[in-house]
PAZAPA-4460 file (N, C-alpha, C; in steps of 0.05 Angstrom, whole numbers, plus 32768, in hexadecimal, padded with zeros to 4 digits):
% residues 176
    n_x    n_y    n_z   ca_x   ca_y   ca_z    c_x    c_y    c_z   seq   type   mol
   8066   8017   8250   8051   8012   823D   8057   7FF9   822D     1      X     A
   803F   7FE9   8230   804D   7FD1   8225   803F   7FCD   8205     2      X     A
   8055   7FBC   81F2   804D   7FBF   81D2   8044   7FAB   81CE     3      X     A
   8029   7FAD   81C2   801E   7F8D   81C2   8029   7F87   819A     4      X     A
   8027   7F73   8199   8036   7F68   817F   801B   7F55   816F     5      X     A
   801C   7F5F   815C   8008   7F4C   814B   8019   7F3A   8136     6      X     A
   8013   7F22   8135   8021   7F0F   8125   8013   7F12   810B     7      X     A
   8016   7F0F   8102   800A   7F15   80E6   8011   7F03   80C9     8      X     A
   7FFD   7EF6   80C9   8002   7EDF   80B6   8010   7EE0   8098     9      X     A
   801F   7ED2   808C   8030   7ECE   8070   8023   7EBE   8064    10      X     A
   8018   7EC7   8050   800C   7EB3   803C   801F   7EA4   8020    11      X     A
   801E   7E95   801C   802D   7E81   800D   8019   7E88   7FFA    12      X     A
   8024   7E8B   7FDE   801B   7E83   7FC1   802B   7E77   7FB1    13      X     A
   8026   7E63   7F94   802E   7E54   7F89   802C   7E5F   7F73    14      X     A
   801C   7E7B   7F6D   8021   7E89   7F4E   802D   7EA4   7F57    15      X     A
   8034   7EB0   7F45   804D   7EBF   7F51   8035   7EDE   7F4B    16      X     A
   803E   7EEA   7F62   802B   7F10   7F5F   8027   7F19   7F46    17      X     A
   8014   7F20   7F3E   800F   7F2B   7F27   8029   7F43   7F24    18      X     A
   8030   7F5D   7F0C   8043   7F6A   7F11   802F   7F80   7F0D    19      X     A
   803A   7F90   7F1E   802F   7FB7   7F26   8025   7FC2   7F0E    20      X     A
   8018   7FCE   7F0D   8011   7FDD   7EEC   8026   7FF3   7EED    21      X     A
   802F   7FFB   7EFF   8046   800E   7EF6   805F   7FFE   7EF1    22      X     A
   8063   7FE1   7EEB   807D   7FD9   7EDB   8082   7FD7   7EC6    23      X     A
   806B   7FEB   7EB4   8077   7FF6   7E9F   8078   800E   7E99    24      X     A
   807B   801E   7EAD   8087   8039   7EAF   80A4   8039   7EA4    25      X     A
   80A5   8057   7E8D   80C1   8055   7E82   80DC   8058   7E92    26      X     A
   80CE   8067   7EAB   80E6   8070   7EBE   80EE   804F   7ECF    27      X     A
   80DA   8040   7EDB   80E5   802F   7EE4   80F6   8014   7ED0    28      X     A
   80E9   8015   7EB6   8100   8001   7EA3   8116   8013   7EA9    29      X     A
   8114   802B   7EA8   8136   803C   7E9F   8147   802F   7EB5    30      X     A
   8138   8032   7ECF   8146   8030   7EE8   8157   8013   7EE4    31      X     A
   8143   7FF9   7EE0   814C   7FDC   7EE5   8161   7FD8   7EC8    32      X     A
   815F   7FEA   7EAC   8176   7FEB   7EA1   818C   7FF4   7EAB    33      X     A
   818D   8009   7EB9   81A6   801E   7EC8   81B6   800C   7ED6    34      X     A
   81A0   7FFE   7EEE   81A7   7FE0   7EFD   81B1   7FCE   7EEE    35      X     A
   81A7   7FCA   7ED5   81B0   7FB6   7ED3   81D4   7FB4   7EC3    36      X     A
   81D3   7FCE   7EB7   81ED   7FD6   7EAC   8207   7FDF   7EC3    37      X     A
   81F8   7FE5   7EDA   820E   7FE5   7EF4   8218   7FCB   7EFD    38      X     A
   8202   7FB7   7EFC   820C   7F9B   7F00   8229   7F8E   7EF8    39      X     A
   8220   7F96   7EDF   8238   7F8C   7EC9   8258   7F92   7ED6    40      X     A
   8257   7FB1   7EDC   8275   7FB6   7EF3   827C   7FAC   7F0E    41      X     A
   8295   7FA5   7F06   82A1   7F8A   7F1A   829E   7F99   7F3A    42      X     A
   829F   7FB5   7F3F   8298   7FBA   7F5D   8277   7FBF   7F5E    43      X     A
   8262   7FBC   7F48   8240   7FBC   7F51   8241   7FAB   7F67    44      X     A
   8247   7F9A   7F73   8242   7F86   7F8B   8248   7F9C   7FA3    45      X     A
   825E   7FA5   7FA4   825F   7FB3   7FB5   8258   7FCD   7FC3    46      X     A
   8242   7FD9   7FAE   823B   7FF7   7FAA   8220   7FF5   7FB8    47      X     A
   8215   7FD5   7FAF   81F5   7FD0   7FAF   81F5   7FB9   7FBC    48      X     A
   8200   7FAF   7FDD   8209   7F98   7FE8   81E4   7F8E   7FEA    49      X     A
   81CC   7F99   7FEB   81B3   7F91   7FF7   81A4   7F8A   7FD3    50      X     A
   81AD   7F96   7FBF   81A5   7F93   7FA8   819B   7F75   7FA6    51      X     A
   8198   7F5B   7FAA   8193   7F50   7FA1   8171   7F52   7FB1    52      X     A
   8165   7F65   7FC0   814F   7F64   7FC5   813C   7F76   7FB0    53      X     A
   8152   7F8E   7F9F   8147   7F9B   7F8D   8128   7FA8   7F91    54      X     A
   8135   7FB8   7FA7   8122   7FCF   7FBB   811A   7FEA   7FA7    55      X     A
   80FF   7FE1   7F9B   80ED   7FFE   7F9D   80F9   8013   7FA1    56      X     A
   80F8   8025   7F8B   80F8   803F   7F95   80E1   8049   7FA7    57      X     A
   80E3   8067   7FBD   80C4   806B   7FCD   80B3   8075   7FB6    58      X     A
   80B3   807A   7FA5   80A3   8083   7F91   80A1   8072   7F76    59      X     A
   808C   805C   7F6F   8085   8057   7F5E   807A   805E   7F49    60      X     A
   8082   806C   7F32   806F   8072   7F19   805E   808E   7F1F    61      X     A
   8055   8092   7F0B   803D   80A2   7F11   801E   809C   7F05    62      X     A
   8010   80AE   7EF4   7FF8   80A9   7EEB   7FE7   8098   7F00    63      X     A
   7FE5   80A7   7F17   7FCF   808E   7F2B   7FD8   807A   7F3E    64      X     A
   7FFB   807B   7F3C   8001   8067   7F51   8014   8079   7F66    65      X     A
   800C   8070   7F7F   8013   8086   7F8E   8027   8080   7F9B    66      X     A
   8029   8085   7FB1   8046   8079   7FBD   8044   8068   7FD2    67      X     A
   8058   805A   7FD3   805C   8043   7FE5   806E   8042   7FF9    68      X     A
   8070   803A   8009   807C   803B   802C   809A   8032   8025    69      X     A
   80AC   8040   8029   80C5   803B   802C   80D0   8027   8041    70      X     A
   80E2   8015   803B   80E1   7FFC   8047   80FE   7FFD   8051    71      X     A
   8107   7FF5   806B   8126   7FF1   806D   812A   7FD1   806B    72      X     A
   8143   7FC6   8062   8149   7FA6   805C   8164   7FA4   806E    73      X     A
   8167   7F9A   8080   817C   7F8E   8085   8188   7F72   8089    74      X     A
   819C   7F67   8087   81AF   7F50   8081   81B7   7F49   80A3    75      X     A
   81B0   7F38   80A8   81B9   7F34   80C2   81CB   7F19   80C3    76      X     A
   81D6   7F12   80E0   81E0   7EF7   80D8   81CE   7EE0   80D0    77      X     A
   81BE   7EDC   80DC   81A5   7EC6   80D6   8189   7ED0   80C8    78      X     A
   818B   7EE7   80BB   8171   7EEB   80B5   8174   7F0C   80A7    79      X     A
   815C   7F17   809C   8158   7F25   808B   8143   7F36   8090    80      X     A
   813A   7F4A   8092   8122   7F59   80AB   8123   7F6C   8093    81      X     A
   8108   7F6E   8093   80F8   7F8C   8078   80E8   7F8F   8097    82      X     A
   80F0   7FAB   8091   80E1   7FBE   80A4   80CE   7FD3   808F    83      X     A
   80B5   7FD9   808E   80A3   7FEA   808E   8094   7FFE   809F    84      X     A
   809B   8017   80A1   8089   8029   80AC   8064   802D   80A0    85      X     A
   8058   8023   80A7   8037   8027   80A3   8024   8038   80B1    86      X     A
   802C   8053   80C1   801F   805B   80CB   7FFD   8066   80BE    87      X     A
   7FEE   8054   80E2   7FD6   8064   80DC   7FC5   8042   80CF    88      X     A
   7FD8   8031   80C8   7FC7   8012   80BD   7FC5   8000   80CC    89      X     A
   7FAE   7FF2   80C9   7FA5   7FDD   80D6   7FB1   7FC3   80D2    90      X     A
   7FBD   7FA2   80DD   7FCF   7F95   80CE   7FB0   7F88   80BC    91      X     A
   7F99   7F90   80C7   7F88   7F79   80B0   7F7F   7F8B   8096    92      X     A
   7F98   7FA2   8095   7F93   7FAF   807E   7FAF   7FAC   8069    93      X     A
   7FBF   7F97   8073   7FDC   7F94   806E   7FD8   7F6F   806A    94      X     A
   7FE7   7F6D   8050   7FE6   7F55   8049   8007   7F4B   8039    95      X     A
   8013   7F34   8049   8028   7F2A   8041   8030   7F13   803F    96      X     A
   8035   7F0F   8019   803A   7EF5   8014   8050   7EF5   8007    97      X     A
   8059   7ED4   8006   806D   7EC3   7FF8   8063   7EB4   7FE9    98      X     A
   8070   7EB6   7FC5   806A   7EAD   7FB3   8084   7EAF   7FA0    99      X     A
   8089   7E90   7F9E   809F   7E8C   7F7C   80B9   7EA5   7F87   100      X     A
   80C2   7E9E   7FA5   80DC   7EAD   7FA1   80D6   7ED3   7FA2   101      X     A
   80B7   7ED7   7FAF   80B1   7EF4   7FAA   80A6   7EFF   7FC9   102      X     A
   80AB   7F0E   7FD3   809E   7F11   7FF0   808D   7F2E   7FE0   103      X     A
   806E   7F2B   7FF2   805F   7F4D   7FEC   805A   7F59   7FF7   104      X     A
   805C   7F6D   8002   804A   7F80   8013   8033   7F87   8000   105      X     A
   8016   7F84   800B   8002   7F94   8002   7FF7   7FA7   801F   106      X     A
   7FE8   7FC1   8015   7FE0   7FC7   8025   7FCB   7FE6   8019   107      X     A
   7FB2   7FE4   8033   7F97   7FF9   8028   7F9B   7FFA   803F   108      X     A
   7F93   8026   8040   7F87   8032   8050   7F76   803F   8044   109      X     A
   7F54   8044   8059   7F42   804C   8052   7F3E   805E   8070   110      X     A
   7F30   8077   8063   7F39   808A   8081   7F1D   80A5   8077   111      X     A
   7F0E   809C   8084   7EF0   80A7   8084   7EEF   80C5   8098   112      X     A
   7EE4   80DB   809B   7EE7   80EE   80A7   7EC7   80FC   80A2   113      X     A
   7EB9   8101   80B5   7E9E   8115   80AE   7E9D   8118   80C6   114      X     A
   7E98   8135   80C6   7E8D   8141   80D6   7E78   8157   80CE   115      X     A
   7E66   8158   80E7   7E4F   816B   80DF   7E44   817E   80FA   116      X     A
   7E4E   8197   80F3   7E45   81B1   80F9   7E2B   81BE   80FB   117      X     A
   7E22   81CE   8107   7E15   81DE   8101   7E0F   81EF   80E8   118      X     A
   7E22   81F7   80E8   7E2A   820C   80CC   7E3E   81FF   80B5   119      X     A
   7E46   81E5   80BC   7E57   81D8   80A3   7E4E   81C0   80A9   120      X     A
   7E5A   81AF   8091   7E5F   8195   8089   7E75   818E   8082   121      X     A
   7E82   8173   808D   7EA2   8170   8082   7EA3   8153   8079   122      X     A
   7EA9   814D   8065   7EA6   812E   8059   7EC3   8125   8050   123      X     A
   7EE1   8112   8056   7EEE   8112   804F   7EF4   80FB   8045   124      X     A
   7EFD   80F3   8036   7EFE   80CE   802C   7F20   80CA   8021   125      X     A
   7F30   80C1   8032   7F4A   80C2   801D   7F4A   809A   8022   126      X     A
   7F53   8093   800C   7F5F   8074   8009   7F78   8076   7FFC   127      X     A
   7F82   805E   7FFA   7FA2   805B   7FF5   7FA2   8038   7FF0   128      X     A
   7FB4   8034   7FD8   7FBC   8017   7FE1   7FD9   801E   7FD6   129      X     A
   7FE4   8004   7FD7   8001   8004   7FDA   800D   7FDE   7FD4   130      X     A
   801E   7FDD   7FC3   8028   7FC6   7FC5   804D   7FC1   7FBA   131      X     A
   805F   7FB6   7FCC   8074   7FBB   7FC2   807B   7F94   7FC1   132      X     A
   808C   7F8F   7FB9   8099   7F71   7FAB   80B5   7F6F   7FAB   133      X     A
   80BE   7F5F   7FB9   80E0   7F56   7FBC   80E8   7F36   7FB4   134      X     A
   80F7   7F38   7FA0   80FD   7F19   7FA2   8110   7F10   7FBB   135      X     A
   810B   7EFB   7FC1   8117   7EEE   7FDB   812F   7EE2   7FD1   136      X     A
   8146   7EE4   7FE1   815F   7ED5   7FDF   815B   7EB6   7FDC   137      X     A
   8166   7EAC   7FD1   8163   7E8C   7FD4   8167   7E85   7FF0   138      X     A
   8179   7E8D   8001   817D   7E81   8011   8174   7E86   802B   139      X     A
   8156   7E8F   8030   8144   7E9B   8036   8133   7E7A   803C   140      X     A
   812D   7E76   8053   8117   7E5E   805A   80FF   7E6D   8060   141      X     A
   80EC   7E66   8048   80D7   7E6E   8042   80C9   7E6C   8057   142      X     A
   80C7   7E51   8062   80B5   7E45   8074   80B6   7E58   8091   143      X     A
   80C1   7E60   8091   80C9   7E6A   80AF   80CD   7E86   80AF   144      X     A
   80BF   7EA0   8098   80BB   7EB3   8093   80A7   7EBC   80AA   145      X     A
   80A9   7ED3   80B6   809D   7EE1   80CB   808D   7EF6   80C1   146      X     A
   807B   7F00   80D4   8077   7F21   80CC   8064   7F2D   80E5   147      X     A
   8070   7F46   80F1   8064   7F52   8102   8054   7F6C   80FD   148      X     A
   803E   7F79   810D   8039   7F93   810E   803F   7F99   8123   149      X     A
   8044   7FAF   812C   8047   7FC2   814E   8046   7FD6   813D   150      X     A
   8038   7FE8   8151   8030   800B   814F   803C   8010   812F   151      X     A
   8032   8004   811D   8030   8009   8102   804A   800C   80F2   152      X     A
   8057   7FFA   8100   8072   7FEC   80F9   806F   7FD2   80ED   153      X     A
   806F   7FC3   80D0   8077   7FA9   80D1   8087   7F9E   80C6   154      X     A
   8095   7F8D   80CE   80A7   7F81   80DA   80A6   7F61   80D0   155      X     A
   80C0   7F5A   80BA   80C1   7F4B   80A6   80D4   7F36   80AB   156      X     A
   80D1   7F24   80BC   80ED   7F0F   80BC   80EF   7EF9   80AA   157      X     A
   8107   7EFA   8098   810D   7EE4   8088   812F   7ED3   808F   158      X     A
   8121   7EBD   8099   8135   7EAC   80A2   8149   7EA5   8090   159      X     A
   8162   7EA2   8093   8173   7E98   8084   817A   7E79   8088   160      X     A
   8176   7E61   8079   8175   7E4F   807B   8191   7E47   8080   161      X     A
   8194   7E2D   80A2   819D   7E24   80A7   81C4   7E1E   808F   162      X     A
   81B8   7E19   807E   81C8   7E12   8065   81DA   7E29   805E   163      X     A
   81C5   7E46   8058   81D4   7E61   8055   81DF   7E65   8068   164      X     A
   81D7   7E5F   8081   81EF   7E65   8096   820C   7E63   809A   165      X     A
   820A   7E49   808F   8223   7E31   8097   8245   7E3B   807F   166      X     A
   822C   7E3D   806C   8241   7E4E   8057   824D   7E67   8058   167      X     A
   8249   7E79   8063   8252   7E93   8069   826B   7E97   8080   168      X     A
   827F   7E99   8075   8297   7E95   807A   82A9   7EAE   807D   169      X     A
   82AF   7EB7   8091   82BE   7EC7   8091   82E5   7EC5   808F   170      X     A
   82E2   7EDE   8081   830B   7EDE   807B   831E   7EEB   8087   171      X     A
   8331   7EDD   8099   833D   7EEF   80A0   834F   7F07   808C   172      X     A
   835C   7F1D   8093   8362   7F2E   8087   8388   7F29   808D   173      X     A
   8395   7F25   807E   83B2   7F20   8086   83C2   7F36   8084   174      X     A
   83DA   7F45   8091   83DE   7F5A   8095   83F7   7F5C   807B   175      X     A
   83FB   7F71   806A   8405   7F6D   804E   841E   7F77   8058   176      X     A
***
């Protein structure tokens, strides 16, 4: 069975995403204080090696904001891949940009249901939107940012520039 792949366009912006109405939820300040007071200890680097993408909890806030798609991030040698599970969405219902150092996922599902019986009527209407925000590493080449859908998978490549490459240096370990 073969997987057809949709490319799926990255939009560039020059003003930076508006911020979520749930970022002023008291629970999420508590959280980025908590973060930010772990920082301060000399092993935080090592507890939270992906932290500088400062990944969402799956549950944003409450009062009306619902939840959002849990995302995996990984560090590769040349590059940096956000994976999203979307099942059930269309990619022209999925929208992803770059702006001021910020990558977005947006995304709406709308999912209509009636049926009609003899003896009943069934009318079902559920919608959803969803938007999550990662600041990008500096050393991340914007220009050359990817993004795929397959079977409601998409699929985030952020290149690591030529430059960040060259610097990453490994140590040998000397025997004590």
């Amino acid at each position: 069975m073969a997987e057809t792949a949709q490319k799926m366009p990255v939009k560039s912006e020059e003003n930076a995403p508006e911020r979520a109405a749930a970022d002023w939820s008291p629970l999420a300040n508590m959280r980025r204080e908590f973060d930010r007071m772990l920082e301060e200890f000399p092993w935080a680097g090592w507890r939270r090696p992906l932290a500088r993408f400062d990944v969402e909890p799956f549950f944003r806030g409450f009062a009306g904001v619902g939840a959002v798609p849990a995302v995996d991030i990984a560090e590769k040698e040349k590059e940096y891949e956000i994976t999203a599970e979307l099942p059930g969405m269309d990619e022209s219902n999925i929208d992803v940009k770059f702006a001021d150092g910020m990558l977005t996922i947006k995304g709406e599902k709308k999912e209509e249901r009636e049926e009609k019986k003899k003896d009943y009527f069934l009318s079902e209407r559920r919608y959803g939107s969803f938007q999550r925000s990662f600041p990008v590493p500096e050393s991340v080449d914007a220009n050359k940012i990817e993004a795929k859908f397959v079977n409601g998978v998409l699929t985030i490549k952020l290149p690591k520039s030529a430059e960040a490459q060259k610097n990453e240096k490994k140590i040998a370990i000397k025997k004590g």
